[in-house]
C-alpha positions in Angstrom: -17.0 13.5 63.9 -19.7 16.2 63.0 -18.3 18.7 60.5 -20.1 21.7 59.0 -18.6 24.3 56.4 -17.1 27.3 58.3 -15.6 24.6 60.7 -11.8 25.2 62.7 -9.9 22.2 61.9 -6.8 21.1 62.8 -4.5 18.6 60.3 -2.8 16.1 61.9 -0.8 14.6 59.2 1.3 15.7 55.6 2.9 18.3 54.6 0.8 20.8 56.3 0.6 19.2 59.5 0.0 21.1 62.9 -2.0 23.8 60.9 -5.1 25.0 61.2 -7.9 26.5 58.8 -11.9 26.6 57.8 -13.0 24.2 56.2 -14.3 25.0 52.6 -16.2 22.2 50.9 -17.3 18.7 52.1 -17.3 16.1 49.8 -19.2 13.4 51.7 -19.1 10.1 48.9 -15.3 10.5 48.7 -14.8 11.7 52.7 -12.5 14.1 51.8 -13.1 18.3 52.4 -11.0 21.3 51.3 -9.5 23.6 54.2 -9.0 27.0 53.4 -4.7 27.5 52.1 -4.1 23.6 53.1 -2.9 21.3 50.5 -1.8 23.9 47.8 -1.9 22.9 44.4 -0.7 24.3 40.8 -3.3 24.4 37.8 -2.8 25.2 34.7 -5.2 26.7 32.7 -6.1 28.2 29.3 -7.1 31.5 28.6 -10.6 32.2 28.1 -13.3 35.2 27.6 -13.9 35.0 31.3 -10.6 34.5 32.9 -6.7 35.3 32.0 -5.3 31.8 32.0 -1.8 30.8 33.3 -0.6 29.2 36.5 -2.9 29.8 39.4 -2.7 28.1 43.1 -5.9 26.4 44.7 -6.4 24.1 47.4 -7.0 20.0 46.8 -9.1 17.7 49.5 -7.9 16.3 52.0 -9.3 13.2 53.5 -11.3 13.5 57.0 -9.6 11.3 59.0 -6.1 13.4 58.3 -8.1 16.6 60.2 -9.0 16.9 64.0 -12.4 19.3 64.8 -11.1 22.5 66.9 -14.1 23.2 69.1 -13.6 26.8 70.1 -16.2 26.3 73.1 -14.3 22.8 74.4 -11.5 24.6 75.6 -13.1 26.6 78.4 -13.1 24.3 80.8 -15.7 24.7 83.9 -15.2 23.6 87.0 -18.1 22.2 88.6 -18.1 21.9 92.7 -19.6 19.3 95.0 -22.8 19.9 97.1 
């Protein structure tokens, strides 16, 4: 399965299964990627001089073969006649 970042992907299994999002990191040695709000996760983290600190929500990886590829173009589907 080719994916690229930017990618429409579909999850197929978990507790976000049936939706769809970009994807936005690859992680190729592990075979997982993160998909943009899929797989929601709580960190905790402590203040610093750059950020505020406290309880934010990011997204975790997911493994590849729990998403499908959504090819925008595949769905058109031509119909090609005889000669």
């Amino acid at each position: 399965m080719v994916i690229k970042k930017g990618t429409q992907v579909k999850i197929l299994v978990g507790k976000d299964k049936g939706k769809t999002g970009e994807i936005l990191e690859i992680n190729r040695k592990s075979g997982r990627v993160k998909v943009k709000s899929i797989n929601m996760i709580k960190r905790h983290l402590k203040p610093t001089k750059e950020n505020k600190g406290g309880i934010i929500s990011k997204e975790n990886f997911i493994h590849m073969s729990n998403i499908k590829n959504i090819d925008l173009k595949k769905k058109e589907k031509k119909v090609a006649g005889k000669k």
